[in-house]
C-alpha positions in Angstrom: 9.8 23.4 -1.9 13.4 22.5 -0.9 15.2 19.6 -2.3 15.4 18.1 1.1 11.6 18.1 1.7 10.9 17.0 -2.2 12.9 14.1 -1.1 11.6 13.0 1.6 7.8 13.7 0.1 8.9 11.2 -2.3 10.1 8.9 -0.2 6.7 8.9 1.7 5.0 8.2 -1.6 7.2 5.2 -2.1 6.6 4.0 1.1 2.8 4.5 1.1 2.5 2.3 -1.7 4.8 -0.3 -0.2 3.1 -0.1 2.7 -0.4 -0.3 1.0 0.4 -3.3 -0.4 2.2 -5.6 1.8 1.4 -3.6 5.3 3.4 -1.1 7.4 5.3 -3.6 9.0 6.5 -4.9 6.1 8.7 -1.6 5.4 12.5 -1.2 5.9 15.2 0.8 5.3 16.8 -1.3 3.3 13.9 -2.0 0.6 12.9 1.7 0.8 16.5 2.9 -0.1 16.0 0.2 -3.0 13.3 1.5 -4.0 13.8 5.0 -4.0 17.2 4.5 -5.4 19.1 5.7 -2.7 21.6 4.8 0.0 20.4 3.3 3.4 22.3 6.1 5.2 21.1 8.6 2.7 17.0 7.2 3.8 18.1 6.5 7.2 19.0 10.8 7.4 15.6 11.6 6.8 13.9 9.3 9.4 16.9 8.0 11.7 15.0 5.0 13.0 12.4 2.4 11.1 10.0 3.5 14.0 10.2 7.0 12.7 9.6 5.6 9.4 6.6 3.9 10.4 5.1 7.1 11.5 5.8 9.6 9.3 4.1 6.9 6.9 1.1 7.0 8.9 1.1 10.6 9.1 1.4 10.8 5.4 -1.7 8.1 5.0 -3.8 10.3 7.5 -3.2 13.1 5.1 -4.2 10.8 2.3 -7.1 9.6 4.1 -7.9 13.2 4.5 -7.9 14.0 0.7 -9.4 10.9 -0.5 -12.7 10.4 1.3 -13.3 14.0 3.6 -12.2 16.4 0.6 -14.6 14.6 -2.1 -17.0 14.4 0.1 -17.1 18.0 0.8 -17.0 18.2 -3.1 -19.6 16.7 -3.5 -22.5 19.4 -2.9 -24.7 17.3 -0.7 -28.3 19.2 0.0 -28.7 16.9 3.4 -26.1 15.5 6.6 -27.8 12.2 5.6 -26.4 12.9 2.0 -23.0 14.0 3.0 -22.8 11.2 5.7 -23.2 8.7 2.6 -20.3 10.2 0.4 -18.6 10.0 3.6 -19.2 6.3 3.7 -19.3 6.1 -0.3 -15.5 7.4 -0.3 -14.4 5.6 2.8 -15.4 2.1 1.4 -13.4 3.3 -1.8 -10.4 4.3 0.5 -10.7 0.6 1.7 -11.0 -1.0 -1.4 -7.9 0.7 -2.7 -6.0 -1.4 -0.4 -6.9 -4.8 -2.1 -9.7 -4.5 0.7 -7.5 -4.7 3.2 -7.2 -0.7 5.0 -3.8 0.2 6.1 -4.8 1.4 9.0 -6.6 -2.1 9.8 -3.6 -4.1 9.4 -1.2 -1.7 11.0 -3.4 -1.7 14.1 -2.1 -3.3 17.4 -3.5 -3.9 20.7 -2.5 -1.6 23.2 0.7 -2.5 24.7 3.6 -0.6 27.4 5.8 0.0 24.9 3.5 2.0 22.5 5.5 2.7 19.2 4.8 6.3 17.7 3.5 4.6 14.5 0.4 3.5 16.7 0.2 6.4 18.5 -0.5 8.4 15.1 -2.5 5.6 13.4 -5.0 6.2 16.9 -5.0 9.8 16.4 -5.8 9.4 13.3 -8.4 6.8 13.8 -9.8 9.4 16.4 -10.1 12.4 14.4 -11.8 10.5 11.6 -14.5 9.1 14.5 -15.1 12.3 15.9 -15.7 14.1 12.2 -17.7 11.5 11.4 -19.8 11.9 14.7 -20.2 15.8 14.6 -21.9 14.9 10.8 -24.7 12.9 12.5 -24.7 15.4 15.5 -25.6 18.2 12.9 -28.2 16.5 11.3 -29.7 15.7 14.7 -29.7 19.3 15.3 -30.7 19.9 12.0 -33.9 17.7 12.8 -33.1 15.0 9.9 -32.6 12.7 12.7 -34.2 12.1 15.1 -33.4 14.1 18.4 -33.0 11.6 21.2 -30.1 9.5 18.6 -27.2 9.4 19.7 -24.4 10.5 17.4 -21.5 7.9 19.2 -23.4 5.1 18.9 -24.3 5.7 15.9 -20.8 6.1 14.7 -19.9 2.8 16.7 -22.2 1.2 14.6 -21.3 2.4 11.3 -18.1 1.4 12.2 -18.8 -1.5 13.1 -20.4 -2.2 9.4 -16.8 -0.8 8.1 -15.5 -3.7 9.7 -18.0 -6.4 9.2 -17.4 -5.1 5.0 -13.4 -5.5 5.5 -13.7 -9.2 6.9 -16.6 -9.9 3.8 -14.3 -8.4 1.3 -11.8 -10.4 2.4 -13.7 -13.6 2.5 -16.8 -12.8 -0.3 -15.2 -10.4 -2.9 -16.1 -6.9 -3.1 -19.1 -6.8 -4.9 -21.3 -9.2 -1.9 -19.1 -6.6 0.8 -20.3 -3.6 -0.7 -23.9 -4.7 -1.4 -24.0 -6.1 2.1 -22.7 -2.7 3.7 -24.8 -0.3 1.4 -27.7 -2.4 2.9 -27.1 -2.6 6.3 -26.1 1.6 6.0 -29.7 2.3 4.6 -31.3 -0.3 7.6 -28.8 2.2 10.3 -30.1 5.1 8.1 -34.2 4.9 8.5 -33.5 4.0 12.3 -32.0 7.3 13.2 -35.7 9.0 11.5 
């Protein structure tokens, strides 16, 4: 690896973790170059704008995301999509609950505007491919005959994620513990429906 790409790898670490704990907006050039123990100019080379920043920061948490919740889950040796679907959800409520319950990509998401930064358009893409994978895992035990055959695997992602948020908003307000017991339940409820 060259020095220049060990650097900025670093740098993207740094900036995760600011990022994951007082949200995306909150980075800057300035406090990164702090942080990393480098010059503003000497940060700013790597990115050349905070925008730029802002995605390659996203890019580096969709890799992240990746890692933590579809690699473990793969891991995992599950002998059933409805078992794999749950370490899916298993690891994704941990990937939430790393954040102080509050997911990155939650609180770095904007309404769509004009100006779309290209922070937001990788934080969607990211969004989208995590949808999708999730949806082609309840499409395959559909055609697997675990579920049954008339479900349909984007609603039933829709829903799911719906839960994801409903457990966000709960761990926020209630504390993990009633957020997770309240979204393992309502998972099993989606779960039996799809039979």
């Amino acid at each position: 690896m060259s020095k220049g790409k060990q650097t900025r790898d670093n740098i993207l670490n740094v900036a995760f973790a600011l990022a994951s704990e007082n949200g995306l907006e909150s980075l800057t050039i300035g406090e990164l170059a702090k942080q990393c123990s480098m010059s503003k100019s000497g940060l700013f080379a790597h990115f050349n704008s905070k925008e730029n920043l802002q995605a390659a920061v996203v890019d580096f948490a969709n890799e992240i995301f990746v890692q933590r919740v579809i690699v473990p889950a793969r891991a995992d040796n599950c002998h059933s999509y409805e078992e794999k679907i749950k370490a899916l959800l298993h690891h994704w409520l941990n990937w939430n609950q790393s954040f102080q319950g509050s997911c990155m990509f939650l609180d770095a998401w904007r309404e769509k505007c004009a100006d779309e930064s290209a922070a937001q358009r990788v934080l969607k893409q990211g969004i989208e491919n995590w949808l999708t994978y999730l949806q082609i895992q309840i499409g395959k035990g559909v055609e697997n005959n675990e579920f049954r055959a008339d479900l349909a695997p984007e609603q039933a992602t829709f829903e799911l994620y719906g839960m994801y948020l409903s457990a966000h908003l709960y761990h926020s307000m209630h504390g993990q513990e009633e957020s997770t017991q309240r979204f393992w339940h309502g998972v099993e409820r989606q779960i039996q429906s799809w039979k």
